[in-house]
Each structure stands twice: as C-alpha cells, then as structure tokens.
C-alpha positions in Angstrom: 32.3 -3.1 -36.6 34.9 -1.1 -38.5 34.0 2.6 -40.1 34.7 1.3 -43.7 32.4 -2.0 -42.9 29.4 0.2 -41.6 29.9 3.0 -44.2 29.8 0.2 -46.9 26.3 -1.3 -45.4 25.3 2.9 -45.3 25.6 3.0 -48.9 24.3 -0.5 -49.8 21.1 0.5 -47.8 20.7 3.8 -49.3 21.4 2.1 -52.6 18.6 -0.6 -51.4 16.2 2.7 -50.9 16.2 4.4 -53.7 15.6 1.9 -55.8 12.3 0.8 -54.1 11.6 4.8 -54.6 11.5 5.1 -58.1 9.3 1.6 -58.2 6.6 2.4 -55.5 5.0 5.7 -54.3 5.5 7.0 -50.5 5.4 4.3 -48.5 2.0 4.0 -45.9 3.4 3.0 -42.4 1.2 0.4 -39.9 1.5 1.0 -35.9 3.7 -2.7 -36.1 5.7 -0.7 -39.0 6.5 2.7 -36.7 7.4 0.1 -33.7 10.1 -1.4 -36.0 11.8 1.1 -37.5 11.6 3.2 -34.1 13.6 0.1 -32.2 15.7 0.0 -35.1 16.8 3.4 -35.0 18.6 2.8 -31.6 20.3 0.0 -33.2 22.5 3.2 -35.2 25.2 5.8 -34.4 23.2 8.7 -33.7 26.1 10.9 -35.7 25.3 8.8 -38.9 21.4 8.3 -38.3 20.6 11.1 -40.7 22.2 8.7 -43.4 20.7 5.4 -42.2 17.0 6.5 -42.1 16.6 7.4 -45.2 13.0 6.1 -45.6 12.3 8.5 -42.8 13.5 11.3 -40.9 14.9 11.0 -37.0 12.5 13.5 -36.4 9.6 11.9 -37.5 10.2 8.6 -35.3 10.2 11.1 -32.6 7.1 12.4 -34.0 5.3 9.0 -34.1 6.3 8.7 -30.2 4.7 12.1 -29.1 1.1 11.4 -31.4 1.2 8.0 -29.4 1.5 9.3 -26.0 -0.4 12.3 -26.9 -3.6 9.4 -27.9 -2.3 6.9 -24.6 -2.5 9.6 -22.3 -5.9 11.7 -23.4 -8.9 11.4 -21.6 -12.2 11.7 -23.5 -13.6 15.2 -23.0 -15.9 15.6 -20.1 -18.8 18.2 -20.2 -17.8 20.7 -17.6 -20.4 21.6 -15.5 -20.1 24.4 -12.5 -22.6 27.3 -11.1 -24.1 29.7 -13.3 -22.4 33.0 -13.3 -23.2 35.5 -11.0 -25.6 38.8 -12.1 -23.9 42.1 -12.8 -26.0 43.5 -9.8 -24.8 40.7 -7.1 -21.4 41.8 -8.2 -21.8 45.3 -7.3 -23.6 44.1 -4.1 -20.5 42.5 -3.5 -17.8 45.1 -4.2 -19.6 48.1 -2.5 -18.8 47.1 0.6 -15.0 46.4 0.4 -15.0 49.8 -1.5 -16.7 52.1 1.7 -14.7 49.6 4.3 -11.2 48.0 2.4 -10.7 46.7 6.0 -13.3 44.2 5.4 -12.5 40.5 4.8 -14.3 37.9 2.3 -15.5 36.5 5.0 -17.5 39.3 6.8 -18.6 40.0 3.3 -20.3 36.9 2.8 -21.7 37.1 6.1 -23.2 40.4 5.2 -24.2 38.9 1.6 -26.4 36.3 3.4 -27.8 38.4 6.2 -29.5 40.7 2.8 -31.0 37.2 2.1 -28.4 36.6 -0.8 -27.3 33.1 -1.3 -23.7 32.6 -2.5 -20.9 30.8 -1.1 -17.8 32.4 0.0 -15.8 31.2 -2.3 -17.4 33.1 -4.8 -17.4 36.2 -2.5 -13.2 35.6 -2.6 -13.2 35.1 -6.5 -15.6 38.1 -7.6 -13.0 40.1 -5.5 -10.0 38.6 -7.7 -11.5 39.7 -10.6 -12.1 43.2 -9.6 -8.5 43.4 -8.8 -8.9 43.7 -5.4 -7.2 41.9 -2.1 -10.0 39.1 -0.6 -7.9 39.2 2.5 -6.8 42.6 3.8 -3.1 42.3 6.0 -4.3 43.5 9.0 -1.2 42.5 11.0 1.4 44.3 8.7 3.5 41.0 8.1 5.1 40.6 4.5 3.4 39.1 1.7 4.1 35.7 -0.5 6.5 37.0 -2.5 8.3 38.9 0.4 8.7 35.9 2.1 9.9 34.1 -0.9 12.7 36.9 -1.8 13.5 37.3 2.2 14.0 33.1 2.6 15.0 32.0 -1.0 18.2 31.3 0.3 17.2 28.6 2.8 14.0 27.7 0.7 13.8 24.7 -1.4 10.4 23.1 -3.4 10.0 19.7 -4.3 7.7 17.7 -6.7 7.8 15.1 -9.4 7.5 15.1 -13.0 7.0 12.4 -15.6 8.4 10.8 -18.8 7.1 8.0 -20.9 9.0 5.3 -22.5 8.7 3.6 -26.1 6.7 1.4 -24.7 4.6 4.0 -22.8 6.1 2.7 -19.3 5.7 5.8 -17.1 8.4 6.8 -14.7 8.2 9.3 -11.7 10.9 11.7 -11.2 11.3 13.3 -7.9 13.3 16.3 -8.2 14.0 19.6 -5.8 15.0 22.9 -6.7 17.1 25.6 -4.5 14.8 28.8 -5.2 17.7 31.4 -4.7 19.7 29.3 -7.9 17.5 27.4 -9.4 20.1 24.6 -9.1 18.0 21.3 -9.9 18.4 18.3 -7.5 17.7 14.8 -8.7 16.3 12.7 -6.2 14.9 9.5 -7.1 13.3 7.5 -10.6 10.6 4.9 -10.3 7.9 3.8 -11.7 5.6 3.0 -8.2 6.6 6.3 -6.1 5.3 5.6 -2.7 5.7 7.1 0.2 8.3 5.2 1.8 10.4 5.3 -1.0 9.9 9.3 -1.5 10.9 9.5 2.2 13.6 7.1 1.4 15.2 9.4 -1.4 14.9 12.6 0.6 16.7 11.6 3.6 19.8 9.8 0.9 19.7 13.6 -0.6 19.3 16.0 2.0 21.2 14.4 4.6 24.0 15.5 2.8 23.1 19.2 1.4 25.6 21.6 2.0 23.4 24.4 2.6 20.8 24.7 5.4 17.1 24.5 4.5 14.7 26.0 6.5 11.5 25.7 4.3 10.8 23.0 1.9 7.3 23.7 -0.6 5.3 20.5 -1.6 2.0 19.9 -3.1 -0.6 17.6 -1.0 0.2 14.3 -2.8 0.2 11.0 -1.0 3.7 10.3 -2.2 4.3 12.5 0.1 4.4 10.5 3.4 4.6 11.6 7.3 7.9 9.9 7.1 8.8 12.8 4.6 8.3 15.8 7.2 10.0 13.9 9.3 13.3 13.9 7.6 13.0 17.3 7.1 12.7 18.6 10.5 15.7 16.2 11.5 17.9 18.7 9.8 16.0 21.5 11.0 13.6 22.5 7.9 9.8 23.2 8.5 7.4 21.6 5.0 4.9 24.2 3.6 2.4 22.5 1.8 0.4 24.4 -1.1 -3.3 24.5 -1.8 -4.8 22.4 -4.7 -4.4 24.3 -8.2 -1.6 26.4 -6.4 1.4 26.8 -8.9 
C-alpha cells in the first residue's frame, strides 16, 4: 500500500471519528471490544499509530493488556497464618548469650534455650538474631564472606534463571536467561512455553559450549527445570553449580 493511499484512509478514518464524537458521548468498551481494537492495532505502522487510533490511545491498549494479566494472574488472598510472635523477655533470653560469648552459634543457642525449658525452634533463634543486627553464624574458620566470594570470583561466576512474559492471549512463555556477574552482560538461552528439564539442559550445553570465557561457578535456584543433566554440562567444561536456598535473592 502506497503513503498517499494509506494517508488518505488516515484522514477518511479520522474524518469517520469525529463525526461519531459530536453525535454520541465517550464510547463504553466490552472485553470483545478491547480484543478487537488491540488486534487491530498490530494491523498499523507503529510510526503513524498515534494517528490511526484515534478513538483510543496506544497506550491505553497497552493498558487494557496489563489490567488483564494483572486479573488472569492474581490469586485470591489467602489469610496468612504463622507463630505468634515471640515475648520481649524470650528475646532478651535469647540475645544475652551471644552478647557475654559472640563465639556462640544459633545452634548452641537453641540448645541452651531448650535445656532452660524454653520451647522455640531454631529457626527462630537464627531470625531473632537477624533482627538485632547480629551474625547467627559466627566465621570461626576465617574464610571470606558472600560477598567476598562474589567480588573475588565474579569474573568466572555466572547465575542463571528464567523469567516470564504473557502474550495477548495470555499464553505464557519461559525465558531462560544467564548473566556474567563481573558485566552484567545478559545471555539468552532458550523460549518455551513447557520448560523441562531436558530442554533447559538442552539449551545450556547449545550456549555454554561455546562461551568464550571460563566459568567456574554457575548460581541457580532449586527448580525442577533444573535437571541432573543440567550440572552435568556444566562440570563438562569445568564449572561447579551453586544452588540457593528458597526465598534467597
């Protein structure tokens, strides 16, 4: 289709448009209406679809899309339920120990929590330390810490994971991507819509096999896309997979 032709049909829409404007108010769209106009907006230039859609904005199509996703994807709320918080007094049971011995672990703290006859879980030990701003686990054997690590290795270290993205049509695809932590230069791996584990393994070994830089450490999360097969590859070339903890960032 020429310029002239499609600037022609521009005008004789927007002529079309404002006509209907002066005879009815502001038009009241159904989901079937949103649908249409959406697909239609593909159907345009993107340069000139500021001039076709005049009844709408190309931002409010976009718009439409999130609101649907946003209502596809929500879950109902759940009452959250949990343990009761702790007293202010088994918190200071708690802390006075690491304060007259820092040397002391969560773990030896709990033990000394339940031989006073208090019951609490370790876990909780560990997290009433985090709050105080204090270390659950003293470094006894002098090694470096996360971060050290991380600065020391970031140029062989490399973390992995997937993200998604919903279609019109709220189709969801699976991106597996990895990142060089010493860049941040952003691999792209593999898009699909089932990610198993075969095919995660599959799209590691067409990607690394071929990396130009050596990788000693690769970060994942526990996720079953993440097969056997996976570590596999990665030890082919030499690298070593350190999986994170649930909730881990």
């Amino acid at each position: 289709m020429s310029g002239d032709k499609r600037d022609a049909e521009i005008l004789a829409i927007r002529h079309q448009v404002l006509v209907v404007q002066r005879q009815i108010d502001r038009p009241r769209f159904t989901p079937t209406d949103r649908t249409i106009l959406a697909v239609l907006s593909r159907a345009f230039d993107p340069r000139r679809l500021s001039q076709a859609m005049l009844i709408m904005k190309p931002a409010t199509v976009i718009g439409w899309h999130r609101r649907h996703v946003a209502r596809h994807r929500t879950q109902p709320p759940v009452p959250r339920t949990g343990r009761p918080p702790k007293s202010a007094e088994l918190r200071r049971l708690v802390l006075r120990p690491d304060t007259e011995n820092p040397n002391l672990g969560y773990r030896r703290m709990h033990g000394e929590m339940c031989r006073l006859g208090h019951r609490i879980a370790a876990s909780s030990v560990w997290k009433i330390l985090r709050e105080a701003g204090r270390e659950p686990t003293p470094n006894r054997s002098g090694g470096p810490s996360w971060s050290e690590f991380i600065a020391s290795h970031s140029h062989a270290l490399v973390a992995t994971d997937f993200f998604c993205a919903n279609a019109v049509a709220l189709h969801r695809s699976h991106v597996l991507f990895l990142i060089e932590i010493e860049t941040r230069r952003v691999h792209l791996a593999r898009i699909t819509t089932n990610p198993t584990g075969n095919r995660t393994t599959q799209a590691a070994r067409n990607l690394l096999i071929g990396h130009d830089k050596a990788i000693r450490f690769v970060i994942r999360d526990g996720a079953g896309k993440y097969a056997r097969s996976f570590d596999d590859v990665l030890a082919g070339i030499g690298g070593s997979v350190i999986t994170v903890p649930p909730g881990a960032p």
